[in-house]
C-alpha positions, 0 to 999 in steps of 0.5 A, a space after each residue: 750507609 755503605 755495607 762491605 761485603 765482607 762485613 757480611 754473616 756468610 749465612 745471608 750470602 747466597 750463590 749468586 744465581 739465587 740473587 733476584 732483582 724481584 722484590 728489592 728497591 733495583 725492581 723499579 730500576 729494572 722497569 725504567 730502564 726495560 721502559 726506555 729498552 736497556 737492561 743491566 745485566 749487573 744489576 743483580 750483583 746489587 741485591 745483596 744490599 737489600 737482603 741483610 737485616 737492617 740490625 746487623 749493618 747498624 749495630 755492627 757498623 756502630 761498635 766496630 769501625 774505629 772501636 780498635 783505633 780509638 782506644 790506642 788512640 785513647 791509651 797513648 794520650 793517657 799514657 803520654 799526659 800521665 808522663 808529661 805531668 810531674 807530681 807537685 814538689 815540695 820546696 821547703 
């Protein structure tokens, strides 16, 4: 799942120079890459994934993305079937 960064609580965006790599999953990273003598210096840019609670990306990804557009969706199609159906006419 991909997070956006601006999908994020401004509370769990801390400066950058706080962001450390100890601790998160990119730690293991960090150690293969220091192992064959490389290091990414980007690296850190990436923790920030790892540091938002698990219930705000599930639950806000669920009931937002495409919540708006299905519902337009959802009302032109009712709007277009109530129009397209005519009441029954009675021939006598």
């Amino acid at each position: 799942m991909v997070v956006q960064w601006e999908d994020i609580p401004k509370k769990y965006k801390p400066h950058w120079s706080q962001w450390k790599v100890e601790g998160t999953e990119l730690e293991d990273v960090q150690q293969r890459l220091a192992a064959k003598g490389l290091k990414d210096p980007w690296l850190r840019n990436e923790v920030w994934q790892y540091k938002i609670p698990d219930r705000f990306t599930k639950i806000s990804k669920t009931f937002s993305r495409g919540m708006f557009s299905g519902f337009v969706l959802f009302a032109g199609i009712l709007v277009f079937e109530k129009m397209r159906s005519s009441p029954p006419s009675d021939h006598h």
